[in-house]
C-alpha positions, 0 to 999 in steps of 0.5 A: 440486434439478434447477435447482441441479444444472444451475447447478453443471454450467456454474458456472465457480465464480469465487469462494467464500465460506467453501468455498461458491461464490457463484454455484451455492452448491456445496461447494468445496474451499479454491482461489483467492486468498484477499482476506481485506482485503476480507471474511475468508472471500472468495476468487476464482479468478486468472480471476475476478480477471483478469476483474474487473481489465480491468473495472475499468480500463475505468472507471479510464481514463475517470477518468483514474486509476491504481491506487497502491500504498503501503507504510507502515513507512519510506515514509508513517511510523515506528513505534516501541514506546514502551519502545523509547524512547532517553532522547533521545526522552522529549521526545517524549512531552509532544508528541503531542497537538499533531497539527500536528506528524503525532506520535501515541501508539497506546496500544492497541499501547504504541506511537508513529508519527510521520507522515512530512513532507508525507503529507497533501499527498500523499495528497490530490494522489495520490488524484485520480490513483490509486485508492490501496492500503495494503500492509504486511508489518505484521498486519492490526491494526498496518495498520488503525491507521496508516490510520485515522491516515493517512485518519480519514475513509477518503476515501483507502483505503476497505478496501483495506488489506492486511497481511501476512495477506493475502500469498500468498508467504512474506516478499513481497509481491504484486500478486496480491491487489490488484485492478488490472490489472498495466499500470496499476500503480505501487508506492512501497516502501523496500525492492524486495527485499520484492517479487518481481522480476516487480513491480519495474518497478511500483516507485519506491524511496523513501528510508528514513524513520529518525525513531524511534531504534529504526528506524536500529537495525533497519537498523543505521545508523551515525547518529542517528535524526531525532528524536534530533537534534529534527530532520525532513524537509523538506515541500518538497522531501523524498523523498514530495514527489519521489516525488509529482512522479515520479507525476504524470509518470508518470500524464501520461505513461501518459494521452499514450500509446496503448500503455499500460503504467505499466512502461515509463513509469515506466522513462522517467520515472525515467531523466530524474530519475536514479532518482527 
């Protein structure tokens, strides 16, 4: 009893588990940032966070790796509800079981995902340069579902998936619950204004992926949907395939450099590609 009174009187208690730290077993009150994608009830202090941060890029570095944080809906693939289904689109349907095509039925959700051109390619080539991150507005079931999609074999993610029950601002999204040090973060996203400015300079914006109908309805595009002309995108030069080039600049870059931040050149990269 005098051991763990002693222990408690110098813990700087870094983190909980449920509302007990998990260093001197104390009784907490619910404090720090809830990592929920990790185990359900963890949570740590900003400090510990930051601590294990510039830990962790110390390792990272003499990897040679960054860390990469993907959105899902628009960016890596498109979802739509199957009785969102336009008449155009029931061909679709008969087509799902031939994989090579990246078209699959989520039937424990009535839904199907189309994965977007070149997806595969650019997570295998991305991994040996970023320790990869999903983060989705989407819930954590939808999220865990269209990783296993993505990385059956969870080479690529691990459990590093996070979902809407996991942010910490209402309607954005955050670095806070990723763990890696802000300078040696890059995000691709469709949309920047899901997240706050502070992380925009982490950002590369790519073009909205519209394969499903109900997808252009959503965003009230006056054209189309990919699928509804039986058309795609182009594995060789279309948006992933750009973006991919733009991190594997910006990841030679940041390497070449002594004063490291991926903000600034990102902001370098980007100029000479005209935004991409």
């Amino acid at each position: 009893m005098t051991h763990m009174a002693s222990l408690d009187r110098y813990c700087s208690h870094p983190g909980s588990f449920g509302n007990m730290c998990f260093v001197c077993g104390k009784t907490l009150e619910e404090t720090g940032v809830s990592l929920g994608y990790i185990h359900k009830v963890l949570r740590l202090n900003r400090d510990e966070i930051n601590r294990m941060c510039k830990s962790d890029m110390t390792m990272m570095e003499s990897h040679r790796k960054l860390y990469l944080v993907l959105d899902l809906d628009h960016t890596l693939l498109n979802s739509t509800g199957i009785n969102d289904m336009t008449r155009d689109e029931d061909y679709l349907k008969t087509l799902t079981q031939d994989n090579s095509i990246l078209l699959f039925t989520v039937k424990s959700m009535g839904m199907m995902t189309k994965l977007r051109p070149f997806v595969r390619t650019f997570l295998k080539e991305a991994n040996d340069m970023f320790e990869m991150y999903i983060y989705t507005m989407g819930d954590r079931r939808y999220a865990r579902a269209m990783a296993k999609l993505l990385d059956p074999k969870g080479i690529y993610f691990s459990d590093r998936i996070i979902s809407r029950d996991d942010c910490t601002l209402r309607d954005k999204k955050s670095l806070d619950v990723v763990l890696g040090d802000e300078e040696a973060v890059v995000i691709v996203d469709d949309s920047k204004n899901v997240w706050p400015k502070k992380h925009q300079g982490n950002l590369i914006e790519i073009e909205r992926y519209h394969f499903f109908a109900s997808s252009c309805k959503q965003f009230t595009q006056d054209f189309n949907s990919l699928s509804e002309i039986k058309m795609d995108e182009s594995e060789s030069d279309g948006p992933l395939h750009t973006v991919l080039n733009v991190l594997k600049q910006t990841h030679r870059l940041y390497f070449q450099n002594t004063s490291r931040d991926v903000r600034s050149v990102l902001k370098q990269v980007q100029h000479k590609t005209g935004g991409h």
